[in-house]
C-alpha positions as CSV (number, residue, x, y, z in Angstrom):
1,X,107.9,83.6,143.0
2,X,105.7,84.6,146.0
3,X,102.3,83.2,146.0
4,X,101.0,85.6,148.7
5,X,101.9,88.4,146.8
6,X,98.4,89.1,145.8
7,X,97.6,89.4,149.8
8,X,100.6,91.2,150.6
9,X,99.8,93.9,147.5
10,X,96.4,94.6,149.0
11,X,97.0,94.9,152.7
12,X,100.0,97.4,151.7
13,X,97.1,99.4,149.5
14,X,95.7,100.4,152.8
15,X,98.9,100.9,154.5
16,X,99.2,104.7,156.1
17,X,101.8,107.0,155.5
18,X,103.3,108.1,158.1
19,X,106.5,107.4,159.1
20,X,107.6,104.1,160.8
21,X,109.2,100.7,161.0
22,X,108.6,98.0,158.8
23,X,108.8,93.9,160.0
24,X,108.9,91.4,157.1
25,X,108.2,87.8,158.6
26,X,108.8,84.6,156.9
27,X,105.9,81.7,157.1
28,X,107.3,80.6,160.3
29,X,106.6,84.4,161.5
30,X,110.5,84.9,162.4
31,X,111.5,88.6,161.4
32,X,113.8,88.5,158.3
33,X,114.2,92.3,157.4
34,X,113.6,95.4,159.2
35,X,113.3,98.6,157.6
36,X,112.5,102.2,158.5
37,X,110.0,104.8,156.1
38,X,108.9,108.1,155.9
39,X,106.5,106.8,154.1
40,X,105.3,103.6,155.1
41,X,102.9,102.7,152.3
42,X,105.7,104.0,149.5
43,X,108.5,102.2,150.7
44,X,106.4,98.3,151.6
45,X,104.7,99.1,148.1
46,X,108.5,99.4,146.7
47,X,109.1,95.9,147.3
48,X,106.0,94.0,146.2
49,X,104.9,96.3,142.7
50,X,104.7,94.2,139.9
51,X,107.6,94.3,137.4
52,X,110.1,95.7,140.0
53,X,113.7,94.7,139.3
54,X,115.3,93.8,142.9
55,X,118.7,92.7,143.3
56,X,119.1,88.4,143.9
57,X,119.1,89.3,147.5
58,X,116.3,91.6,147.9
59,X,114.7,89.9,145.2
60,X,115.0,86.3,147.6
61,X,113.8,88.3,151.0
62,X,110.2,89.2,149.0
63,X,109.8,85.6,147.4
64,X,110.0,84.5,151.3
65,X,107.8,87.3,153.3
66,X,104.9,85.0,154.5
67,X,103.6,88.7,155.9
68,X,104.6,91.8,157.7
69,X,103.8,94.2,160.4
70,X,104.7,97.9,161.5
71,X,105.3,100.6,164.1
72,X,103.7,104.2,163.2
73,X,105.7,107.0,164.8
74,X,105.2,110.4,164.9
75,X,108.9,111.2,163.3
76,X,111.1,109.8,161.1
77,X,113.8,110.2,163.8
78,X,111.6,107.9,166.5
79,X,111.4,105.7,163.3
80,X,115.1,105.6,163.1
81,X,115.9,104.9,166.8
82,X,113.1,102.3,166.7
83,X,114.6,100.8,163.9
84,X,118.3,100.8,164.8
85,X,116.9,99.2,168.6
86,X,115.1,96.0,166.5
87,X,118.0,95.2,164.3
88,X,120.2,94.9,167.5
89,X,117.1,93.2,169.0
90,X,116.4,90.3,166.4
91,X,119.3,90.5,163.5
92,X,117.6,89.9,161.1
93,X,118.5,88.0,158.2
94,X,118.4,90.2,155.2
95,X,119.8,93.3,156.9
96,X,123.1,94.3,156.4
97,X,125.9,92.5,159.0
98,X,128.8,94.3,160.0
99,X,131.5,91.3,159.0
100,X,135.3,92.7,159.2
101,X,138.7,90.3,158.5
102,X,139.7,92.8,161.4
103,X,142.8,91.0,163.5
104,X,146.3,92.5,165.7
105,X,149.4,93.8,163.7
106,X,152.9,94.2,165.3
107,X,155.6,96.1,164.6
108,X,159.0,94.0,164.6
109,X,161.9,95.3,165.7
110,X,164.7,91.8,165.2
111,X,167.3,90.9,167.9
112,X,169.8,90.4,164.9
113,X,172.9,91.8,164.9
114,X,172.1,94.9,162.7
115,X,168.0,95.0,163.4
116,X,165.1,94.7,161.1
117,X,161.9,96.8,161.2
118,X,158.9,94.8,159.7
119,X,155.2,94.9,159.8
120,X,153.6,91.2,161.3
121,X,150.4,90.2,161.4
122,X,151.2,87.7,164.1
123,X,153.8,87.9,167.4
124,X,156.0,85.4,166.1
125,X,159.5,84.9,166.5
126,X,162.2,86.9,168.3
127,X,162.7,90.4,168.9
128,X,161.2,93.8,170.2
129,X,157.6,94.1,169.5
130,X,155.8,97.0,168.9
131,X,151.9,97.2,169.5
132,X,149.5,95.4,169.4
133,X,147.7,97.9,166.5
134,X,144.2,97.4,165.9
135,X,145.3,97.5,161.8
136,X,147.4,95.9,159.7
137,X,147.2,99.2,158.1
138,X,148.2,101.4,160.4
139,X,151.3,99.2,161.5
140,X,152.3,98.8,157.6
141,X,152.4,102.4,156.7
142,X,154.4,103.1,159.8
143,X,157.2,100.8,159.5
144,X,157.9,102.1,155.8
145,X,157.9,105.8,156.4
146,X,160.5,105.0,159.4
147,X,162.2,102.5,157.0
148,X,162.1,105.5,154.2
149,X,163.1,108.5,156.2
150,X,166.0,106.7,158.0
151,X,167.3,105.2,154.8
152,X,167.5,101.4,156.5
153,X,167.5,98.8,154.1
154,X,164.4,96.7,153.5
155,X,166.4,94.2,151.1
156,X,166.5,90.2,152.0
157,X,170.4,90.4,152.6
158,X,171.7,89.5,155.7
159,X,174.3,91.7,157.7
160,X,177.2,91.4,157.9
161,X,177.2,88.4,156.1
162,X,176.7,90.0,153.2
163,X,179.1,93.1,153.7
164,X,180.7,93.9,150.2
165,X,179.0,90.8,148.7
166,X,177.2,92.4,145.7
167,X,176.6,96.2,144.6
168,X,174.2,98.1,146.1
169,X,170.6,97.8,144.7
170,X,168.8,101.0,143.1
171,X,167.1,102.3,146.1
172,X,171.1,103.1,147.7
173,X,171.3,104.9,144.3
174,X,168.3,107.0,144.5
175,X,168.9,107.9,148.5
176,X,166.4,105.7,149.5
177,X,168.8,103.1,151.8
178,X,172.4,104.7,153.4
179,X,173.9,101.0,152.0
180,X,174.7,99.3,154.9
181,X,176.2,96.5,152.6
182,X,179.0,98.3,151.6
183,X,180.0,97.8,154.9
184,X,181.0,101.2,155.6
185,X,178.3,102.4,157.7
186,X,180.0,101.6,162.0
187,X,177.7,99.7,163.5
188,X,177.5,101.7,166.7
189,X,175.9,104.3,163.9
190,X,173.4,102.3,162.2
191,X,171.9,101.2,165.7
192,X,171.5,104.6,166.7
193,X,170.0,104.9,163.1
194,X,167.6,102.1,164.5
195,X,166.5,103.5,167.4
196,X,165.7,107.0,165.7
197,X,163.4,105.0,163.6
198,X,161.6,102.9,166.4
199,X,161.6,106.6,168.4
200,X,159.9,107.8,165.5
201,X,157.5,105.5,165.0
202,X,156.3,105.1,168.7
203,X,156.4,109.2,168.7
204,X,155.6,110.9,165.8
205,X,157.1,113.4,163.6
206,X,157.2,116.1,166.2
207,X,159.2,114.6,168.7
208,X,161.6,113.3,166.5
209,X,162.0,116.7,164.8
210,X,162.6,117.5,168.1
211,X,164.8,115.4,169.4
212,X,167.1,115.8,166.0
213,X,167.5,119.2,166.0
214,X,169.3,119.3,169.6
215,X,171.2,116.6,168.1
216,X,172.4,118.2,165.1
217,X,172.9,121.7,167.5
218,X,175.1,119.7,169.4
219,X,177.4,118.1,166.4
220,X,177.4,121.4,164.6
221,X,179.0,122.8,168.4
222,X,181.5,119.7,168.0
223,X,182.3,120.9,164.6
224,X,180.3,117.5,163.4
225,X,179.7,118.8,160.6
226,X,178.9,115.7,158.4
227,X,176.4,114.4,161.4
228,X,174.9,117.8,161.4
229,X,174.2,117.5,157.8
230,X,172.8,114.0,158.4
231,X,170.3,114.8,161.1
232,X,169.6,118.0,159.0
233,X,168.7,115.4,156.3
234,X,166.6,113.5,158.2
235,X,164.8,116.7,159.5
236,X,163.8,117.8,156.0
237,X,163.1,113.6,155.7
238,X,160.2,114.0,157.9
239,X,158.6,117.1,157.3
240,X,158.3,115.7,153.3
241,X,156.9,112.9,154.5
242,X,154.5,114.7,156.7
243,X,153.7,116.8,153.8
244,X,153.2,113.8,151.2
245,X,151.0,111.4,153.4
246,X,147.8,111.6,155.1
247,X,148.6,109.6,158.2
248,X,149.1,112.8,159.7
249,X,146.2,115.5,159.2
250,X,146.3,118.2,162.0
251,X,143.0,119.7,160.6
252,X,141.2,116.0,161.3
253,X,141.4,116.3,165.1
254,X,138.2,114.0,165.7
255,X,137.0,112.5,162.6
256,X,135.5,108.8,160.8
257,X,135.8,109.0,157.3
258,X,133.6,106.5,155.3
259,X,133.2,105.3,151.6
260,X,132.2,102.0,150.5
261,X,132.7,100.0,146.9
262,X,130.7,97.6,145.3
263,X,131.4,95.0,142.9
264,X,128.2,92.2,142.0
265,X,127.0,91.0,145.2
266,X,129.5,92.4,147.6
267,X,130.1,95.7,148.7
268,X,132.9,96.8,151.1
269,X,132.8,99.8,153.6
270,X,136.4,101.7,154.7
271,X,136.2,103.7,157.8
272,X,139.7,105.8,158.3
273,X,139.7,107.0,161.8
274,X,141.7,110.0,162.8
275,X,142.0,111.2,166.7
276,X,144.4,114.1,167.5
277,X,145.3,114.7,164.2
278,X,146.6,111.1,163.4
279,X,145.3,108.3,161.6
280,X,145.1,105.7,164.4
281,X,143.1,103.1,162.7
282,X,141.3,101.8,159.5
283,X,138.3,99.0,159.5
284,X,136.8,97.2,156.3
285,X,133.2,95.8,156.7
286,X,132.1,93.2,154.1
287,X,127.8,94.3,153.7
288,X,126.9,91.2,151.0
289,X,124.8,92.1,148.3
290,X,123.1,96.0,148.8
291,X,120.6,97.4,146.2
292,X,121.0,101.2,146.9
293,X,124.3,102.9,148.2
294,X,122.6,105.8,149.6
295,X,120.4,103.3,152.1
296,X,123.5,101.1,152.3
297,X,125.4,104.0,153.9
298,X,123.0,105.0,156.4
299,X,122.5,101.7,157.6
300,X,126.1,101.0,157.9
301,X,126.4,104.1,159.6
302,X,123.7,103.9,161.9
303,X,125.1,99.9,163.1
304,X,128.9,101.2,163.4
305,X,128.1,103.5,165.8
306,X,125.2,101.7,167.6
307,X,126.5,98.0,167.8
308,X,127.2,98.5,170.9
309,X,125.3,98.0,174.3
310,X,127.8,100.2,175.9
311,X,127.1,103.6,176.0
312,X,129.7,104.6,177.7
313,X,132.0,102.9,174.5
314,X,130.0,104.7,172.5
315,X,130.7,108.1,173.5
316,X,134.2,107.4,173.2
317,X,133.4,105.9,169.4
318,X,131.4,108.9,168.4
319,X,133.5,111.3,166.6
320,X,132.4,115.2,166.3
321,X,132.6,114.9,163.0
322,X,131.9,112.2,160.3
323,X,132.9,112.6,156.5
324,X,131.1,110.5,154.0
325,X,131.9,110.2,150.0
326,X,127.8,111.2,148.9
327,X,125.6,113.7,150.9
328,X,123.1,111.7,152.8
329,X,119.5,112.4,152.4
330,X,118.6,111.5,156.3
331,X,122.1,113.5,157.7
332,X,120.2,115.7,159.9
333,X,118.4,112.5,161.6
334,X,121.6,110.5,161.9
335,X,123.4,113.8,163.4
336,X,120.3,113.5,165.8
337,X,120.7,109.8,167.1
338,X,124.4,110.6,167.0
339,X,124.5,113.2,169.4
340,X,122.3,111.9,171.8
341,X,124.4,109.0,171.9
342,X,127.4,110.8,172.1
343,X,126.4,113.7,174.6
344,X,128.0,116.1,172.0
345,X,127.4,117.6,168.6
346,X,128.1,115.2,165.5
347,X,129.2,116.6,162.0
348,X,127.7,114.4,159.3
349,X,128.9,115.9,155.8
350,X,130.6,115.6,152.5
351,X,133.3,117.6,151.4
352,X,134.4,118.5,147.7
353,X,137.5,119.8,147.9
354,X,140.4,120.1,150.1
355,X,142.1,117.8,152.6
356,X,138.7,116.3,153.7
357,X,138.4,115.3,149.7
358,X,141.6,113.8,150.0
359,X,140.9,111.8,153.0
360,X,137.3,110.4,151.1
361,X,139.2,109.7,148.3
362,X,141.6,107.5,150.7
363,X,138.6,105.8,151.9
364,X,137.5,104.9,149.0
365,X,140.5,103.6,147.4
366,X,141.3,101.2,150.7
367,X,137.4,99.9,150.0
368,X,138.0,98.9,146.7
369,X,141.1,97.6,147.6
370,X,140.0,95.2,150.3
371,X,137.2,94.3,147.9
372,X,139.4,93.8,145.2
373,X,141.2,91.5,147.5
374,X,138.4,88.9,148.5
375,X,136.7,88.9,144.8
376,X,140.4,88.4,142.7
377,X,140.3,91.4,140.9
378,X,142.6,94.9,141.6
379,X,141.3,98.4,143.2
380,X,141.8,99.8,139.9
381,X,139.3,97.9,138.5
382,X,136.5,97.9,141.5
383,X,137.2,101.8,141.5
384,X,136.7,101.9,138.0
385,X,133.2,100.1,138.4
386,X,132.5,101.7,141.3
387,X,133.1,105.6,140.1
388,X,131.5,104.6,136.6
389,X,128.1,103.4,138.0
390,X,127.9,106.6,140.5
391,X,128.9,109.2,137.4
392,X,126.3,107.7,135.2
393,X,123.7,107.8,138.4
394,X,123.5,103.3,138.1
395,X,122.2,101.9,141.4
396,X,125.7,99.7,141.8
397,X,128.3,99.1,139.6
398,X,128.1,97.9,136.0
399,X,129.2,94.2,136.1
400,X,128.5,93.1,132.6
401,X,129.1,96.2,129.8
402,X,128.4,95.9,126.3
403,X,130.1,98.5,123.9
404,X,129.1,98.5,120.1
405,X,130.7,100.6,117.3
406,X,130.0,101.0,113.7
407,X,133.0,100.5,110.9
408,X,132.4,101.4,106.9
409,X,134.3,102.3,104.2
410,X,131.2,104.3,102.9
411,X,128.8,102.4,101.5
412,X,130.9,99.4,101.6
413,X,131.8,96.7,104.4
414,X,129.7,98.1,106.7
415,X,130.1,96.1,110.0
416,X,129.5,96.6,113.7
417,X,131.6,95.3,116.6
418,X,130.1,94.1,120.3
419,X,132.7,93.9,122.9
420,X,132.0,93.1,126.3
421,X,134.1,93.7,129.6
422,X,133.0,92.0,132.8
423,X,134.4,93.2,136.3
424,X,136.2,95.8,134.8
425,X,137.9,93.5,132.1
426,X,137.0,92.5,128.4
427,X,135.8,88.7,127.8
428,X,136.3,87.9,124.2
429,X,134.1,84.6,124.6
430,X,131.3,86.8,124.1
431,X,132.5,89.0,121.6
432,X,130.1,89.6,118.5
433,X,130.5,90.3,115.1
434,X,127.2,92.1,112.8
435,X,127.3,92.7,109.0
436,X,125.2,95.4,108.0
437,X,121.7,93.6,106.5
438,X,119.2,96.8,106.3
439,X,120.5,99.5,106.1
440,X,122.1,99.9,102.2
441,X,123.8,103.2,102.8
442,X,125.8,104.9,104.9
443,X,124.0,105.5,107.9
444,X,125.8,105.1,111.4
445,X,122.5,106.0,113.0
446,X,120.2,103.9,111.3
447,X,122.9,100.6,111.2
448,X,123.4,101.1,115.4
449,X,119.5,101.0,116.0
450,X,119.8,97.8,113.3
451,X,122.4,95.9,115.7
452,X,121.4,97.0,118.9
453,X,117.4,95.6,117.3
454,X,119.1,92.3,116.4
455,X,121.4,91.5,119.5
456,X,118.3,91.7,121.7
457,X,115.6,89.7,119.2
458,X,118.6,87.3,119.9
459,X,118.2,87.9,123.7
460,X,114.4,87.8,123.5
461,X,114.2,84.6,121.3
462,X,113.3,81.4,123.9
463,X,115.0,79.4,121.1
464,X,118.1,81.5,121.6
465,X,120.9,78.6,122.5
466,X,123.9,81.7,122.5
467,X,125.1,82.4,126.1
468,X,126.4,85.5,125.0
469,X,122.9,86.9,123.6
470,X,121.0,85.6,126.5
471,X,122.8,87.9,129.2
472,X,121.5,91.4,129.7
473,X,124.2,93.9,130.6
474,X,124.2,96.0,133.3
475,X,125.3,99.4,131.3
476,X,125.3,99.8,127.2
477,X,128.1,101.8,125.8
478,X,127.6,103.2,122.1
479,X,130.8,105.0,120.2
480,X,129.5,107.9,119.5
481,X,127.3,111.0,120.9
482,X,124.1,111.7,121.3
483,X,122.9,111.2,118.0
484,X,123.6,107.2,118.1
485,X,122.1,107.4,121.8
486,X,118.4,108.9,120.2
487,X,118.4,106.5,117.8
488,X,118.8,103.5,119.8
489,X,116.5,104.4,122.8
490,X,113.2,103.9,121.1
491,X,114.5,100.8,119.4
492,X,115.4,99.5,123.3
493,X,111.6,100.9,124.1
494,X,110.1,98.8,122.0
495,X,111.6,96.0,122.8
496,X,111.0,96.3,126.4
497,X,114.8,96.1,127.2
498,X,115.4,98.4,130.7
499,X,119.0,98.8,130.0
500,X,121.4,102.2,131.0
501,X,122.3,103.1,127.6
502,X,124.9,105.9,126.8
503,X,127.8,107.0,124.1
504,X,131.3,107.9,124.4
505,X,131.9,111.2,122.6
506,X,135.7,111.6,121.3
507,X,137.3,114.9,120.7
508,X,139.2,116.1,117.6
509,X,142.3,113.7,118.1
510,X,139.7,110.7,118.5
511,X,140.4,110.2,122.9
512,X,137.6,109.7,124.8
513,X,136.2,113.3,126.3
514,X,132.8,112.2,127.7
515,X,129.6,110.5,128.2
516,X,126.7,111.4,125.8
517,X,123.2,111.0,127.5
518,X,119.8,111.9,126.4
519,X,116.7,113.1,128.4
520,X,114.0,114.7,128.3
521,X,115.1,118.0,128.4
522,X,117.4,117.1,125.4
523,X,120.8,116.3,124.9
524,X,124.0,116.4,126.7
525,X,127.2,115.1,128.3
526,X,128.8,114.1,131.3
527,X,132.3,115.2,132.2
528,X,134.1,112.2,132.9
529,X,138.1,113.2,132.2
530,X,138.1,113.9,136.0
531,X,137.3,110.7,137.3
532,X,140.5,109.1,136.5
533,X,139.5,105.4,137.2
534,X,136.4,105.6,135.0
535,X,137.7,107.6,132.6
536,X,140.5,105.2,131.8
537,X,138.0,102.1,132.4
538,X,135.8,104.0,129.0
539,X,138.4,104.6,127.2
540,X,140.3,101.5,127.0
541,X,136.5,100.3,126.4
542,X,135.9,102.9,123.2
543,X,139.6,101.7,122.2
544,X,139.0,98.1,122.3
545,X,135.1,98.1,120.3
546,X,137.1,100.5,117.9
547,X,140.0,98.3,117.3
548,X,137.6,94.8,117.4
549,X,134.9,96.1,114.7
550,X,137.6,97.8,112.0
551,X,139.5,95.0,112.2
552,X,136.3,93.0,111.2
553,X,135.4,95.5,108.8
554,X,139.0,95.2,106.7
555,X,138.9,91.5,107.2
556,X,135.3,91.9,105.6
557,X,136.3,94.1,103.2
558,X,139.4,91.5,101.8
559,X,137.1,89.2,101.7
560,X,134.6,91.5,99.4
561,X,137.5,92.4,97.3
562,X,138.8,88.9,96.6
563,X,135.4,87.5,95.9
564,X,134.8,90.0,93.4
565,X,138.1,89.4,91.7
566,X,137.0,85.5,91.7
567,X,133.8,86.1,89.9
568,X,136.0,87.8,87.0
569,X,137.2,84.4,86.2
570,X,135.4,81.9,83.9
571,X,133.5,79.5,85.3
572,X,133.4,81.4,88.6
573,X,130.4,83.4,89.3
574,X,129.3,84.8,93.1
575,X,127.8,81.5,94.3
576,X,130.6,79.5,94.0
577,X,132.9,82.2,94.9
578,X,130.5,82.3,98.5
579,X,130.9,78.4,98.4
580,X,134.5,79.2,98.5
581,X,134.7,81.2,101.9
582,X,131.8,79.2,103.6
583,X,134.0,76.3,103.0
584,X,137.6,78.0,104.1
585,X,137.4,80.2,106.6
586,X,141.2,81.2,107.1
587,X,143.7,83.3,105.4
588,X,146.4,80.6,106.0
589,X,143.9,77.5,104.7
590,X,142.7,79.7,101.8
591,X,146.9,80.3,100.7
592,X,147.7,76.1,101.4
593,X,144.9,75.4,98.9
594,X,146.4,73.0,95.6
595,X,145.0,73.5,92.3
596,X,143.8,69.9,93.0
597,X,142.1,70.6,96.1
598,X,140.2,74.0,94.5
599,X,138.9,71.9,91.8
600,X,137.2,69.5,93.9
601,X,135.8,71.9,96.7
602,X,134.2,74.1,93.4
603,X,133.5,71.4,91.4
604,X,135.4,73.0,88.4
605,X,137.6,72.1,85.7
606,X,141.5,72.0,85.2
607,X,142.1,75.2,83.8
608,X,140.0,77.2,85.9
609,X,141.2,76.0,88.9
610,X,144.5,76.9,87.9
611,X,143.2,80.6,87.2
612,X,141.5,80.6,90.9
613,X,145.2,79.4,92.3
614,X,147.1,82.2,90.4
615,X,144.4,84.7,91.5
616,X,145.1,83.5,95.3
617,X,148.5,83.6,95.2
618,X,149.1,86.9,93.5
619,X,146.6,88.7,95.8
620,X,147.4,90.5,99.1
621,X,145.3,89.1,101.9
């Protein structure tokens, strides 16, 4: 807590607003954040308004600003120049730092007798090297389209030792390798092979169309005919490759492409960098914690392009035109700094369809990927997170979900299930189970607002010693539409819980179809079957809170059903059949019971005992 934040909330009450640049200072007056505003008094308010919900990071800068200052400028575009110039100036602390695992890949081309193409991070060893390449990347996708339209093996035998040694593995059977280890292939053929590849790869596609078409001219002349058809083969090789992969993307002649994903307090930025056509590099950047994804991107932009002292650099850096996975509010101003940077126009935009769409997508999927990478988890599941929180409008991605469904057989049984998935995967330890109290009928509306009420009195209770109840999710998922959604919210109100709270609608077959919301302008749904990470990431969640509270609901009901069936037997009425099931709680320790063993838990005679064994035994549990 901030005990100057009394003093800091009135001097911002008389702060102007204009446009300008923001300092916070620490109590030693060192700058620890700078910021930019259209609106100076909005934006310093934003940080020090009672009851506003930061991230830990943001949250951390404000409990240490000692004070601040500020630049008016006449435009938001001086502000923007002034504030990229003091971030290179001071570095602050608490802005965003351009961190990268960025390092030189090689291309390997082994002395052994029948060579081996490989992608190396290092320039170990023997051999032909290839390089260096600014990406691992870049280097990787290479080698295995020359590997894949040349048909060399990438197995771990070793030629010819291992001529004829074993049969061929799958990919000789699905014309992905020539099988070199049947020994058939003449060597003097398999290292022309190799140099077509490393041709290839140093060349591009053109050239080596090229340069196989006079060669297969020139066997078809010699009556060749089975080289003709090979170098035909490889021909149609690499235009399918060309077609199938993005490394190559004529229309891209000078263009960045940027997406980041987030996951907790890390979020990773992908640029994909095309000149000429080609894809001749890819960087990751690792921001730390960020609060806002639209602000995150500008800022990454506006450091990537600016970092360096060197205009000359620059203008080489400085692509005509930049794609970028959301439109960004302040694209017109960073298309301003851009180009006078540069010396010539920059293209700032987002496209939604088409080869640029593609291309974003690819960004995106390499962020997650690398993210995935340094927190443990895969792309799949950062994607998932990632594409969830911006569908539903979240300002990052839901780390913690909770997901509740109601289960019934009418009037009976009535249960509700709590399943929780963190980073993109469920964690039973905090799975909970609810009995119906309230509400004595059927009413899926009225016993979701009853759960939802008594998980957070749990939450809100100081007394409350239950991890589980004492976190507060990022994003609450009901199973069901909008109805269960309206009946909740005011029940969330009242409680003063600020949670994202949605349902999962299913269609006639019971799979997921979309998100149910409700707003003020009334009720509705978001698409989500075309987001294909976030739609699987819901519906595995609406299967597993399905599958977790009927299960509790017929293990509920059993129990119902064989309590009632005990109280039908003398000497046995409901509270000792309740004494029975506090007492055992399994299905396997409730079978193993002895006659002797019933009679002293109940406190019952002989005979009756016997009649509570038979009745135990004979029943289906």
């Amino acid at each position: 807590m901030n005990d100057r934040l009394a003093f800091l909330r009135e001097k911002t009450s008389k702060l102007t607003t204009a446009p300008g640049v923001y300092r916070m200072r620490d109590k030693n007056n060192k700058i620890i954040y700078i910021g930019k505003a259209k609106n100076l008094r909005n934006r310093v308010t934003s940080y020090f308004r009672e009851g506003m919900e930061h991230t830990p990071k943001v949250a951390k800068m404000v409990s240490l600003v000692f004070d601040y200052d500020f630049i008016v400028t006449d435009t938001e575009y001086e502000a923007l120049v002034l504030e990229c110039s003091l971030i290179k100036q001071n570095q602050p602390k608490y802005n965003i730092k351009l961190t990268d695992d960025k390092g030189y890949s090689w291309i390997k081309i082994s002395d052994d007798e029948y060579p081996v193409i490989t992608a190396n991070l290092q320039k170990v060893g023997t051999g032909t090297f290839l390089g260096p390449f600014m990406s691992f990347f870049i280097a990787r996708q290479a080698v295995n389209e020359a590997n894949s339209v040349f048909m060399l093996p990438t197995c771990t035998r070793k030629f010819p030792q291992d001529f004829g040694k074993a049969r061929p593995c799958l990919n000789f059977y699905i014309n992905q390798c020539s099988g070199l280890c049947t020994g058939k292939i003449p060597k003097a053929d398999f290292l022309r092979t190799v140099g077509e590849a490393v041709d290839y790869i140093k060349n591009g596609s053109e050239n080596s169309i090229e340069s196989l078409t006079l060669q297969m001219n020139r066997f078809a002349e010699n009556l060749e005919f089975e080289r003709a058809a090979l170098c035909r083969n490889r021909i149609n090789a690499i235009k399918k490759a060309a077609e199938r992969q993005l490394i190559i993307a004529p229309e891209m002649r000078d263009t960045d492409i940027i997406a980041i994903a987030q996951s907790g307090d890390l979020t990773c930025a992908a640029v994909l960098i095309y000149r000429g056509g080609k894809l001749t590099d890819r960087c990751e950047y690792f921001l730390g914690e960020t609060e806002n994804r639209d602000e995150t991107l500008e800022a990454f932009i506006l450091q990537f392009y600016t970092e360096t002292n060197d205009d000359e650099t620059a203008k080489h850096a400085i692509p005509r035109e930049i794609l970028t996975e959301i439109n960004l509010e302040n694209a017109e101003i960073l298309e301003e700094l851009l180009r006078e940077r540069s010396g010539h126009a920059v293209d700032l935009s987002n496209k939604k369809r088409g080869a640029g769409a593609k291309l974003i997508a690819l960004a995106k999927t390499n962020a997650a990927d690398s993210l995935a990478v340094r927190i443990g988890r895969t792309g799949s599941e950062v994607s998932a997170l990632s594409e969830l929180g911006e569908l539903l409008g979240l300002k990052s991605p839901p780390i913690i979900i909770e997901s509740f469904d109601i289960s019934n057989l009418g009037s009976s049984s009535m249960v509700a299930g709590m399943v929780v998935f963190e980073n993109g995967r469920p964690n039973k330890k905090y799975y909970k189970k609810f009995a119906i109290k309230d509400t004595l009928i059927q009413n899926d509306y009225a016993s979701m607002a009853e759960v939802l009420r008594r998980r957070f009195n749990h939450y809100l209770d100081e007394n409350e010693t239950d991890e589980g109840f004492k976190r507060l999710p990022d994003l609450i998922l009901l199973d069901g539409g909008a109805g269960q959604v309206n009946a909740v919210l005011p029940v969330l109100a009242e409680l003063g819980i600020d949670v994202p709270l949605f349902g999962m609608v299913k269609d006639s077959k019971h799979r997921t179809r979309a998100i149910a919301v409700s707003d003020e302008t009334g009720n509705g749904e978001i698409a989500i079957m075309g987001n294909k990470s976030a739609f699987r990431l819901v519906t595995q969640i609406q299967d597993e809170v399905h599958r977790f509270s009927i299960s509790f609901q017929r293990k509920k009901h059993k129990t119902e059903t064989l309590s009632t069936g005990l109280t039908n037997i003398k000497g046995i009425g409901q509270k000792k059949a309740a004494k029975l099931f506090t007492l055992v709680k399994t299905k396997e320790a409730l079978t193993a019971l002895t006659p002797t063993e019933i009679r002293t838990l109940l406190g019952v005679g002989e005979t009756t005992a016997d009649e509570v064994y038979k009745y135990i035994q004979s029943t289906d549990l």
